[in-house]
Structure formats: C-alpha cells, structure tokens
PDB file of N, CA, C and O in Angstrom:
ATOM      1  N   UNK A   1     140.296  99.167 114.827  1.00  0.00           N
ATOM      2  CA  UNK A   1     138.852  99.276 114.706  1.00  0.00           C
ATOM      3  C   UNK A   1     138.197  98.393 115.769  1.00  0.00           C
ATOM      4  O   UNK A   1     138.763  97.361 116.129  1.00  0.00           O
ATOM      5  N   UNK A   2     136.995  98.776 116.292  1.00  0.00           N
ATOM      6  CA  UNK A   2     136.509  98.001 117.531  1.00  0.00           C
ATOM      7  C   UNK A   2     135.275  97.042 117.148  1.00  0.00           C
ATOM      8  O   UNK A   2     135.129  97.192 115.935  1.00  0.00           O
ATOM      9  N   UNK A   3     134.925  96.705 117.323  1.00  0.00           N
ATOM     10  CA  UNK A   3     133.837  95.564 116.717  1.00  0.00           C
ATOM     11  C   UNK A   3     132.538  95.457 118.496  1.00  0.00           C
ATOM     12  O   UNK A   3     133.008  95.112 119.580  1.00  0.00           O
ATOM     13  N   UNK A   4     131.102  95.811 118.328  1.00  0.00           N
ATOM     14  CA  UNK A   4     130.265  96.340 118.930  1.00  0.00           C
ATOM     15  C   UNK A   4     130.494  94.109 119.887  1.00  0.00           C
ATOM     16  O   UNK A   4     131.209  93.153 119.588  1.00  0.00           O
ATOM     17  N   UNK A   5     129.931  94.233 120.467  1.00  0.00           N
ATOM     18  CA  UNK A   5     129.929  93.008 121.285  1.00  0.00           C
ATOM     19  C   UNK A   5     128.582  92.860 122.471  1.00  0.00           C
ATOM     20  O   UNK A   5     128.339  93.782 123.249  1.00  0.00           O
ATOM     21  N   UNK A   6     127.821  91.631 122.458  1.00  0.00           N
ATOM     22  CA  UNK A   6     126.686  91.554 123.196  1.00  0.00           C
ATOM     23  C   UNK A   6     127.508  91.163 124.607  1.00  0.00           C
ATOM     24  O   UNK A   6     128.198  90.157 124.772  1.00  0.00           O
ATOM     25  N   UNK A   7     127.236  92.281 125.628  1.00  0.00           N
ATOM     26  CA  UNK A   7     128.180  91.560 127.224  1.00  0.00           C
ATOM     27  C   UNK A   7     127.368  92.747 127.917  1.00  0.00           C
ATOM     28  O   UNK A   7     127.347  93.939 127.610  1.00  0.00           O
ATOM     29  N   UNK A   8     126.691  92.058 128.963  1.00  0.00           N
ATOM     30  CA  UNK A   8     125.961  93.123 129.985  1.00  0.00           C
ATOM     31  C   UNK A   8     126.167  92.658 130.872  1.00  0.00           C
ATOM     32  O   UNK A   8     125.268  91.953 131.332  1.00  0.00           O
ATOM     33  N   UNK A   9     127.412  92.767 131.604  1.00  0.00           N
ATOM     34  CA  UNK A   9     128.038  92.303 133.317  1.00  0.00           C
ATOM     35  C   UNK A   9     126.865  92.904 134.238  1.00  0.00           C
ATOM     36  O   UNK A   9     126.367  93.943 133.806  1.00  0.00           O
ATOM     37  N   UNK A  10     126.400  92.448 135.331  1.00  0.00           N
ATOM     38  CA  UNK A  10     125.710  92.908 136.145  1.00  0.00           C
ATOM     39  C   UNK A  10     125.989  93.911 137.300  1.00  0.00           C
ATOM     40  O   UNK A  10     125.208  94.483 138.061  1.00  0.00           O
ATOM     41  N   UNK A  11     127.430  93.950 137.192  1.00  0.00           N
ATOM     42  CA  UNK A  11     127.846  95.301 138.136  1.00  0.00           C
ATOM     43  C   UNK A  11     128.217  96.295 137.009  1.00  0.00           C
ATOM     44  O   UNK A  11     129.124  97.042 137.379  1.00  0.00           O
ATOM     45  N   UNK A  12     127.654  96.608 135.334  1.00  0.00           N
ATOM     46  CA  UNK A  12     127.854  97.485 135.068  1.00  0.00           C
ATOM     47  C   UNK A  12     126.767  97.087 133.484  1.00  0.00           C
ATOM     48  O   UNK A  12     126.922  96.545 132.390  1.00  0.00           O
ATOM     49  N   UNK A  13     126.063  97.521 133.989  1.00  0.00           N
ATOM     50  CA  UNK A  13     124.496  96.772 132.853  1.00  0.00           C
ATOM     51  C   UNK A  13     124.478  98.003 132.278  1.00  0.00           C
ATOM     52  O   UNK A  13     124.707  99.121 132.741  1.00  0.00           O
ATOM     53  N   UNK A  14     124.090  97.520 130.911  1.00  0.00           N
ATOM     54  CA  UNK A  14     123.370  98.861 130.112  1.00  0.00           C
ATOM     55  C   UNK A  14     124.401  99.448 128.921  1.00  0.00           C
ATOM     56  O   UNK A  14     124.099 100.062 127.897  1.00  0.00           O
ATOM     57  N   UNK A  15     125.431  99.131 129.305  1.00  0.00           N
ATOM     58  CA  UNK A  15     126.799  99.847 128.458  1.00  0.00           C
ATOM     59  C   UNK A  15     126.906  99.090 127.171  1.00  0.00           C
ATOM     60  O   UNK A  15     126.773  97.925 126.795  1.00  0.00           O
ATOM     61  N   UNK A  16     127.248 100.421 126.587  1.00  0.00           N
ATOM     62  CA  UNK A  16     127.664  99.714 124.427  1.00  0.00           C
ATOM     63  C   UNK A  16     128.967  99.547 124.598  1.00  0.00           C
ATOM     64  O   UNK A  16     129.854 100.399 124.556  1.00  0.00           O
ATOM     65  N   UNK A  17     129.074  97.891 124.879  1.00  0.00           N
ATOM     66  CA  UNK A  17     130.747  97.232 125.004  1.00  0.00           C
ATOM     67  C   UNK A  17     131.164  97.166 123.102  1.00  0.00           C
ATOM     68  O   UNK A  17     130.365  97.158 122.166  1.00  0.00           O
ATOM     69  N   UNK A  18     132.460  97.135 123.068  1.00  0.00           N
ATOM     70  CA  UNK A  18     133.197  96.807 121.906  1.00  0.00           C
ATOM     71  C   UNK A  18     134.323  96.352 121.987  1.00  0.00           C
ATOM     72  O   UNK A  18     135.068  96.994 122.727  1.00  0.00           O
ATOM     73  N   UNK A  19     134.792  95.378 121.450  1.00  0.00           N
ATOM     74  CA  UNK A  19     135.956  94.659 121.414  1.00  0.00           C
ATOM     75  C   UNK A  19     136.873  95.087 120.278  1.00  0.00           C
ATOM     76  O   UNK A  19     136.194  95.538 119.355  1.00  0.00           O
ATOM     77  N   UNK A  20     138.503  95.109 119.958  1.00  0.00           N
ATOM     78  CA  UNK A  20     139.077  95.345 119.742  1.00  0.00           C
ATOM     79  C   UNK A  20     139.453  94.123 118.819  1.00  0.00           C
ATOM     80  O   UNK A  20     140.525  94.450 118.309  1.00  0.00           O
ATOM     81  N   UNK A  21     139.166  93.122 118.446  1.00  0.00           N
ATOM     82  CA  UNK A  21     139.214  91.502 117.766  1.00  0.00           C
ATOM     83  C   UNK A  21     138.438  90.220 118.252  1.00  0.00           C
ATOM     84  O   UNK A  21     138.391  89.681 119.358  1.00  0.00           O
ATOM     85  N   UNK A  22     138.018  90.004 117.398  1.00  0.00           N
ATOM     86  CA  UNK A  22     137.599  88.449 117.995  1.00  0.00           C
ATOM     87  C   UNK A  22     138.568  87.213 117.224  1.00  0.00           C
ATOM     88  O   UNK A  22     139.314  87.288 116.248  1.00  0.00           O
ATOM     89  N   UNK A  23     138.256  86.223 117.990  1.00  0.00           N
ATOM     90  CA  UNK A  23     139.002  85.062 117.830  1.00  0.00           C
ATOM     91  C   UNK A  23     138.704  84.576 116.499  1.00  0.00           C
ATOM     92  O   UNK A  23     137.581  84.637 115.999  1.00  0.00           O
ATOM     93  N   UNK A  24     139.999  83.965 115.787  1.00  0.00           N
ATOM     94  CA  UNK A  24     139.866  83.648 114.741  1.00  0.00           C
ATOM     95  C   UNK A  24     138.952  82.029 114.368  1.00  0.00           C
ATOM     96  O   UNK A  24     138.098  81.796 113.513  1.00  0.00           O
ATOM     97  N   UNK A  25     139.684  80.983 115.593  1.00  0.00           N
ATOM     98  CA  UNK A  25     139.558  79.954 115.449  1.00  0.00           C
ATOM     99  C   UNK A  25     138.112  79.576 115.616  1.00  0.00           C
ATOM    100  O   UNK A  25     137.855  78.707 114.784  1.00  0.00           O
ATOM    101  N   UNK A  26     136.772  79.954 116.554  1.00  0.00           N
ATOM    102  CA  UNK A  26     135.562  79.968 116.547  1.00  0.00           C
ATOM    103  C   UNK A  26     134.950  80.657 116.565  1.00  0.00           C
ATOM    104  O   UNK A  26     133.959  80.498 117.277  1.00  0.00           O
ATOM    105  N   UNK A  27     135.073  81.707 115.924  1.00  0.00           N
ATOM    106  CA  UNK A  27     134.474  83.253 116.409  1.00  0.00           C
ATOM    107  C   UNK A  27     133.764  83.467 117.806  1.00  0.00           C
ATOM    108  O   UNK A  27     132.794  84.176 118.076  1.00  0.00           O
ATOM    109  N   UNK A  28     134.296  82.896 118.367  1.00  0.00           N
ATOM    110  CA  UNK A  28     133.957  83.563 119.920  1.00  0.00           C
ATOM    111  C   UNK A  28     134.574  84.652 120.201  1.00  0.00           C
ATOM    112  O   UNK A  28     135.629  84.783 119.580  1.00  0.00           O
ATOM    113  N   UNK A  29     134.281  85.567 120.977  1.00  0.00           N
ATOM    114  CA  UNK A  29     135.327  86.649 121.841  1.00  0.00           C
ATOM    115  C   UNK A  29     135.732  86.267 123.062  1.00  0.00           C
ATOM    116  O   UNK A  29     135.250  85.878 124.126  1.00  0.00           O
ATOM    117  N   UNK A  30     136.884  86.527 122.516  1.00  0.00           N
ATOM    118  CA  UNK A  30     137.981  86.119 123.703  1.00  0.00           C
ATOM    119  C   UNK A  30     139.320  86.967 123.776  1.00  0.00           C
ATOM    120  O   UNK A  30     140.427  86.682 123.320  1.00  0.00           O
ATOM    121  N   UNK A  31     138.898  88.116 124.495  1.00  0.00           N
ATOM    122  CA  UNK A  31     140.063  89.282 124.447  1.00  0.00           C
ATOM    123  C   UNK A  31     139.170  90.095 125.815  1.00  0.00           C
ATOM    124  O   UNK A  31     138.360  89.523 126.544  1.00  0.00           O
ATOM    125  N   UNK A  32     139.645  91.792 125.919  1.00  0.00           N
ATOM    126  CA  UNK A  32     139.014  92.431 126.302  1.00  0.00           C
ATOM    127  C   UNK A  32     137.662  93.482 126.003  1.00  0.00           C
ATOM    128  O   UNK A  32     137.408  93.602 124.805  1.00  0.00           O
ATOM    129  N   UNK A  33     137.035  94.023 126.668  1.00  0.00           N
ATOM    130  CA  UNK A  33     135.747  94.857 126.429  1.00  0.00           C
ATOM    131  C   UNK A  33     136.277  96.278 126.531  1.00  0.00           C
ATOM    132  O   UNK A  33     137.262  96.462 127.246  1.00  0.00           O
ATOM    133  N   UNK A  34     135.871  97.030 126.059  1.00  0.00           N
ATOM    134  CA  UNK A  34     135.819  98.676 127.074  1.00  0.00           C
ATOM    135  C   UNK A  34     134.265  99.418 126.074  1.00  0.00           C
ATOM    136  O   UNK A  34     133.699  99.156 125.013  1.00  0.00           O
ATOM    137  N   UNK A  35     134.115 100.355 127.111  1.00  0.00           N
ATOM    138  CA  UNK A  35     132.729 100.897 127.356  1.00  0.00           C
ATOM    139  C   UNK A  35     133.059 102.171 127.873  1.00  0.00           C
ATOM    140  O   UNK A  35     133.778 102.214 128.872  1.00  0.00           O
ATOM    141  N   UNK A  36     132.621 103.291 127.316  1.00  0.00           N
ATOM    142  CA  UNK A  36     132.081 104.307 128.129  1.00  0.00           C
ATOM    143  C   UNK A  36     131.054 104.349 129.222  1.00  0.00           C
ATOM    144  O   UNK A  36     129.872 104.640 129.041  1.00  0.00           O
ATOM    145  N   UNK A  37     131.763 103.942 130.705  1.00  0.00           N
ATOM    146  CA  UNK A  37     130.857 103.822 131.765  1.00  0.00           C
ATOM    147  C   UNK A  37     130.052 105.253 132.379  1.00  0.00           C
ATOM    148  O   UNK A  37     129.472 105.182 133.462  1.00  0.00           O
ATOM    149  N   UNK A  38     130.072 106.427 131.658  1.00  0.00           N
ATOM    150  CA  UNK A  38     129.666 107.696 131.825  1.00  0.00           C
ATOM    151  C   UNK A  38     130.353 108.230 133.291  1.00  0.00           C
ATOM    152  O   UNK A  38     130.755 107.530 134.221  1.00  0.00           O
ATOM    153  N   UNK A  39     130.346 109.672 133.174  1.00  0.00           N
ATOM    154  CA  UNK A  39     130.727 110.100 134.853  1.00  0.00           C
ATOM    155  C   UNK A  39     132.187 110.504 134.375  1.00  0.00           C
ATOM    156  O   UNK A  39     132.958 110.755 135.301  1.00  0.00           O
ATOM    157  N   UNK A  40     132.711 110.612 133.057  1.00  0.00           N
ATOM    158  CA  UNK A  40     134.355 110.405 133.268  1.00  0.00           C
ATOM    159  C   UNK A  40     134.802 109.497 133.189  1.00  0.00           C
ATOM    160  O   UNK A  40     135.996 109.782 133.276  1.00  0.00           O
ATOM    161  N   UNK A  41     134.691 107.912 133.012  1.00  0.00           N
ATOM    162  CA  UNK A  41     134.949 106.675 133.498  1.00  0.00           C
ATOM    163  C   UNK A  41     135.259 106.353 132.230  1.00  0.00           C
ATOM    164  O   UNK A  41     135.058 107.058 131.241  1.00  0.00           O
ATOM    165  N   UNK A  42     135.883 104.997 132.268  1.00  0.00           N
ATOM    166  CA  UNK A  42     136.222 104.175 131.148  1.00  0.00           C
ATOM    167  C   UNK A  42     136.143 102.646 131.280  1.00  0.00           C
ATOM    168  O   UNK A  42     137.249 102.110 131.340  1.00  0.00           O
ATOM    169  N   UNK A  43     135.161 101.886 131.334  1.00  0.00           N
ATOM    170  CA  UNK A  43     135.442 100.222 131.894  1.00  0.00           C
ATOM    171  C   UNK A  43     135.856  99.391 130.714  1.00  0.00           C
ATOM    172  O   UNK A  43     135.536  99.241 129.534  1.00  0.00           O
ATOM    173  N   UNK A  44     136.789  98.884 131.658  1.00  0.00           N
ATOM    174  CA  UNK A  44     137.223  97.363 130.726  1.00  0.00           C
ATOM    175  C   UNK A  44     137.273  96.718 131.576  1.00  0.00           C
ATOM    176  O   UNK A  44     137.673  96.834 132.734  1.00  0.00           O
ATOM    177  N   UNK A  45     136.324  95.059 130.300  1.00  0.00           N
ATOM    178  CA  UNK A  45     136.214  93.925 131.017  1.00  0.00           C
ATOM    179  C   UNK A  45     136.690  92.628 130.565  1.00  0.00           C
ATOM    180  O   UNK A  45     136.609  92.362 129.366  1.00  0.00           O
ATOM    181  N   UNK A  46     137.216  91.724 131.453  1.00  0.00           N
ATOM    182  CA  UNK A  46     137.733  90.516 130.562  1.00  0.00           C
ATOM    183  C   UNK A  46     136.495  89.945 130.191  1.00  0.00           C
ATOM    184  O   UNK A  46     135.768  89.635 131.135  1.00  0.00           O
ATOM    185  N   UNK A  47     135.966  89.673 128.752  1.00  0.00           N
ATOM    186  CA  UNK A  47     134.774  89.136 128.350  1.00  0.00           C
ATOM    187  C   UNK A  47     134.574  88.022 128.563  1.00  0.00           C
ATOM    188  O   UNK A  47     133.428  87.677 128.273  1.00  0.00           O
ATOM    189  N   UNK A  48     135.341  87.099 129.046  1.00  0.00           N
ATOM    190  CA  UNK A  48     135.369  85.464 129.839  1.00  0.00           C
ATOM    191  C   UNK A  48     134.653  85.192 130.917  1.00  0.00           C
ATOM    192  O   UNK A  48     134.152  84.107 131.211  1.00  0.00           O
ATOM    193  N   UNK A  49     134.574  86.975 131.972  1.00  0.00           N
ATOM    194  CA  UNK A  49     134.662  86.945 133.066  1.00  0.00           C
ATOM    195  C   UNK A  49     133.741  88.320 133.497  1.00  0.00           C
ATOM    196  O   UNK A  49     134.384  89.368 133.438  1.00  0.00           O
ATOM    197  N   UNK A  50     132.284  88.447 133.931  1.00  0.00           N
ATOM    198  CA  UNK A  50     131.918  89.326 133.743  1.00  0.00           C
ATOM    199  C   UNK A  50     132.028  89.998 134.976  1.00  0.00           C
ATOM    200  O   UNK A  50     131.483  91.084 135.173  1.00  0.00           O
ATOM    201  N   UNK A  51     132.728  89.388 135.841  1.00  0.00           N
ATOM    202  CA  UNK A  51     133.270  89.975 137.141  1.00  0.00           C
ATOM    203  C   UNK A  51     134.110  90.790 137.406  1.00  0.00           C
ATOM    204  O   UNK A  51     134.111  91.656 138.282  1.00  0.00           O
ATOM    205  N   UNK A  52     135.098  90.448 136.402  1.00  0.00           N
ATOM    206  CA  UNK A  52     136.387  91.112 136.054  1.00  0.00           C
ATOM    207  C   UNK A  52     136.322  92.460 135.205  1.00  0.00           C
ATOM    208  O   UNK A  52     136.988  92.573 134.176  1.00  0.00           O
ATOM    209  N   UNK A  53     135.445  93.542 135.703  1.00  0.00           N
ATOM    210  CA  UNK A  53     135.338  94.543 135.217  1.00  0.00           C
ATOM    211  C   UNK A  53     136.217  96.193 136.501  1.00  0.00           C
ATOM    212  O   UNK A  53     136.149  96.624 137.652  1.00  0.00           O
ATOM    213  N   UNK A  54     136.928  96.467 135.167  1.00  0.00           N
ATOM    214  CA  UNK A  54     137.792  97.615 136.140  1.00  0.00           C
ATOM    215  C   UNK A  54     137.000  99.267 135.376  1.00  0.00           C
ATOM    216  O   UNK A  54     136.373  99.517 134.346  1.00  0.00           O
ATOM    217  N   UNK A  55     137.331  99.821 136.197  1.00  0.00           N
ATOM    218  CA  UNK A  55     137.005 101.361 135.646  1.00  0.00           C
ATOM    219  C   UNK A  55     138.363 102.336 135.830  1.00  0.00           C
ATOM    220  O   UNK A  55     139.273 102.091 136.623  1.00  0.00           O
ATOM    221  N   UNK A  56     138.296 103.671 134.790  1.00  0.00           N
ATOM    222  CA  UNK A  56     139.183 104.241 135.253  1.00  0.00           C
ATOM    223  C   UNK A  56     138.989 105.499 134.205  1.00  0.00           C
ATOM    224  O   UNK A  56     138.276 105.570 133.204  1.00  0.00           O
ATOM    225  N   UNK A  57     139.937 106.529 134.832  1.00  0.00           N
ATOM    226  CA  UNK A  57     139.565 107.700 133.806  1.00  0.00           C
ATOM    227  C   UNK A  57     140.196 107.820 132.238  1.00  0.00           C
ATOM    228  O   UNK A  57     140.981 106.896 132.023  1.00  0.00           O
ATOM    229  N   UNK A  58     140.079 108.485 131.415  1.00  0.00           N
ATOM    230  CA  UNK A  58     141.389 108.360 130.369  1.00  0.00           C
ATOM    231  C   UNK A  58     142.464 108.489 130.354  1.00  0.00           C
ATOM    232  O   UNK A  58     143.154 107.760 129.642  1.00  0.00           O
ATOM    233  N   UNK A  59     143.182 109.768 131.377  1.00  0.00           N
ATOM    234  CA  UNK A  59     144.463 110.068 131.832  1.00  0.00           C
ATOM    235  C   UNK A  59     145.108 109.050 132.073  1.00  0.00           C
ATOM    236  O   UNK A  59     146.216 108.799 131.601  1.00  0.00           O
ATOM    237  N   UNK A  60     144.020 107.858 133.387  1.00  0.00           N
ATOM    238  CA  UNK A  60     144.760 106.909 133.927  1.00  0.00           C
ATOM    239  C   UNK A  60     144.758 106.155 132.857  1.00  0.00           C
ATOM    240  O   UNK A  60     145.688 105.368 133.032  1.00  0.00           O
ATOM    241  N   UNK A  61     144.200 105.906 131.732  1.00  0.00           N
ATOM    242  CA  UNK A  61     144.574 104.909 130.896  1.00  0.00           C
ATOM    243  C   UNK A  61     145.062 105.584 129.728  1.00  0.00           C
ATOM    244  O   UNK A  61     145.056 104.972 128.660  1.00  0.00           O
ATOM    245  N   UNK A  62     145.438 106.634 129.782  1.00  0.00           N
ATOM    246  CA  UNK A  62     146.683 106.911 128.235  1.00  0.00           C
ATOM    247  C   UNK A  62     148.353 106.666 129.194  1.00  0.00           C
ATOM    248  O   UNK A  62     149.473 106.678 128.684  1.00  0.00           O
ATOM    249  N   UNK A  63     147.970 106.438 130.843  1.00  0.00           N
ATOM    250  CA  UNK A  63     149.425 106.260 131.753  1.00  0.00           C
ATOM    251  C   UNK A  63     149.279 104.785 131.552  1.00  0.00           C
ATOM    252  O   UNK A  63     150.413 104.309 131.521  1.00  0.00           O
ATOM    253  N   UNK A  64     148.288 103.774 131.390  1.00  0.00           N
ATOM    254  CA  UNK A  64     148.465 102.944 131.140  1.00  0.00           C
ATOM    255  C   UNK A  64     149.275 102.103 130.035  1.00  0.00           C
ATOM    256  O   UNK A  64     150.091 101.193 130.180  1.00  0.00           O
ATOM    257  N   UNK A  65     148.827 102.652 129.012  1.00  0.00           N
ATOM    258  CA  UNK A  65     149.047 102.805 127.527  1.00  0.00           C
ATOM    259  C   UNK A  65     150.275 103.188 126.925  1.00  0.00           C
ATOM    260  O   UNK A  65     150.677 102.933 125.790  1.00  0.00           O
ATOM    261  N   UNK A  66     151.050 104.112 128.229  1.00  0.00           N
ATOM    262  CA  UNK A  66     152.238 104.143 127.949  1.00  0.00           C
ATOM    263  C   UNK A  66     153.467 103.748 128.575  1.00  0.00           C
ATOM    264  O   UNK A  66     154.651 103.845 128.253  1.00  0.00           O
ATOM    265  N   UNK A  67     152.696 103.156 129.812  1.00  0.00           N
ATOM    266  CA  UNK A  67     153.500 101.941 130.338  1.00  0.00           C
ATOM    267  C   UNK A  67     153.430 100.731 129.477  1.00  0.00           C
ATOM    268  O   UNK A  67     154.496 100.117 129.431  1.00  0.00           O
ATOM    269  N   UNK A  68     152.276 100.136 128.657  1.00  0.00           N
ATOM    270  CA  UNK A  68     152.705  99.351 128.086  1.00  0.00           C
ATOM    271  C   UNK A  68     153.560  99.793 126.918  1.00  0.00           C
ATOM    272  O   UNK A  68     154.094  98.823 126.380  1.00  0.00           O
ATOM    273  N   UNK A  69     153.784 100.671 126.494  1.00  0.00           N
ATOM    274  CA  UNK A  69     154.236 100.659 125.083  1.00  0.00           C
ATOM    275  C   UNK A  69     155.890 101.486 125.185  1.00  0.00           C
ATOM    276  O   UNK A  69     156.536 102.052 124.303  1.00  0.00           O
ATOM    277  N   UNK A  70     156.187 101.262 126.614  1.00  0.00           N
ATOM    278  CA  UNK A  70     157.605 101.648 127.141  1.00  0.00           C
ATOM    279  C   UNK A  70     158.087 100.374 127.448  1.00  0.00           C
ATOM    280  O   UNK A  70     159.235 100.232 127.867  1.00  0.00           O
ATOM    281  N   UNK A  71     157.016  99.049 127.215  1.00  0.00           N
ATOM    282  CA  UNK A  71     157.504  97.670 127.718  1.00  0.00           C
ATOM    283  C   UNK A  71     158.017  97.641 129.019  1.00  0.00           C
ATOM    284  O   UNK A  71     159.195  97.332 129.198  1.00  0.00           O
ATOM    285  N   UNK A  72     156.979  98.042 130.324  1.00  0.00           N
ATOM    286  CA  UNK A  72     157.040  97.937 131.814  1.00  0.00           C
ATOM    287  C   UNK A  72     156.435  97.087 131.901  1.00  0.00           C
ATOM    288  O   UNK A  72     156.430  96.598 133.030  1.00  0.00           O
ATOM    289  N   UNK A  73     155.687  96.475 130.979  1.00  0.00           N
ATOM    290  CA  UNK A  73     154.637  95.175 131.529  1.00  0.00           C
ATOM    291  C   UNK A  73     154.906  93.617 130.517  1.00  0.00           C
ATOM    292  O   UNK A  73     154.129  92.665 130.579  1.00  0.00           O
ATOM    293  N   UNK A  74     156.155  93.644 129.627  1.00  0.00           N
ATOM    294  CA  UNK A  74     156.616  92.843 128.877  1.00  0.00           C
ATOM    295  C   UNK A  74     156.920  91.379 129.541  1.00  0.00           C
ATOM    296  O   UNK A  74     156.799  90.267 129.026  1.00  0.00           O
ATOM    297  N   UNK A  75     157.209  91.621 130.416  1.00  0.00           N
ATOM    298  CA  UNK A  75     157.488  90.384 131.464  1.00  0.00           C
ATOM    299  C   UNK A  75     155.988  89.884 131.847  1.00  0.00           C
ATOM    300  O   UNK A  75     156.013  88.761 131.342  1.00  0.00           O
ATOM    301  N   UNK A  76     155.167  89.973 132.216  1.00  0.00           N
ATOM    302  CA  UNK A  76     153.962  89.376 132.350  1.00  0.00           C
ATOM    303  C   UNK A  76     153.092  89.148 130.856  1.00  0.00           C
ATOM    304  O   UNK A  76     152.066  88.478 130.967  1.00  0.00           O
ATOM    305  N   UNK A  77     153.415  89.628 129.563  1.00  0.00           N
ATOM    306  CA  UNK A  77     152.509  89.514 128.592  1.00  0.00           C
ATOM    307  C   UNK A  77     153.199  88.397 127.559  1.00  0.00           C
ATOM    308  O   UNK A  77     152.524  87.860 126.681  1.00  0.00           O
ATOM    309  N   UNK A  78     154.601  88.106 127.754  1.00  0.00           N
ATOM    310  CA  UNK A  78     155.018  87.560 127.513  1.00  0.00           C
ATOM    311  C   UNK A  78     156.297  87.607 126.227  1.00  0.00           C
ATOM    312  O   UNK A  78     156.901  86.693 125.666  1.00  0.00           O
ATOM    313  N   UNK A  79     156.377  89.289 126.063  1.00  0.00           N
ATOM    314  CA  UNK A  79     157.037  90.226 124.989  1.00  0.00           C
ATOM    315  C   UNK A  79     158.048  89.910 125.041  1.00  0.00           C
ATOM    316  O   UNK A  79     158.896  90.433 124.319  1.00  0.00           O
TER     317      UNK A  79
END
C-alpha cells in the first residue's frame, strides 16, 4: 500500500508523490517516491534528495523489478 507524501522537486513540480513506508523511528520519510509523471513516464525520487529524481516507462520498470527480484542487484542492497 502507498501512503500519499508532501515532495514537489523543482525539476518535476506538481506531481501526486506516494511512498511505499515511512520510517518507523520519527516518522519522517525516508525511502523512495514514485509519481505518475504523465506522457507514459513513471518518476522516482529519493525523498532525501529532490535532485535525485529518475523517469522511466513501465516496461522499463517491470525490467527493473525483475532484475531485482532475480537478485542481479543483491550485491549492492546488501541481500
């Protein structure tokens, strides 16, 4: 379930961000964003960092999605 989140990065203003968890220990958010950036698009942003915003289509991120969950990216996440 995604939980709605106040974050309006300035290279991508206007978008209904939602987060996927927030932090237990202060309820801050501290994870990632994603947004329907319209056009086809999909942005996610590190919410720490409002710079750190990527875009991409769904295809490219269900190839994402299943690189992680084939554990190709276990070595950097720490799995």
């Amino acid at each position: 379930m995604s939980t709605p989140v106040e974050f309006d990065p300035a290279s991508h203003p206007g978008l209904a961000w939602s987060v996927a968890m927030q932090s237990q220990l202060d309820d801050q958010v501290q994870c990632f964003a994603i947004a329907d950036a319209g056009g086809g698009l999909v942005a996610i942003a590190n919410i720490s960092n409002e710079n750190a915003v990527i875009t991409g289509t769904p295809g490219e991120l269900r190839k994402l999605k299943a690189a992680f969950a084939a554990g190709q990216y276990d070595h950097l996440i720490g799995a």
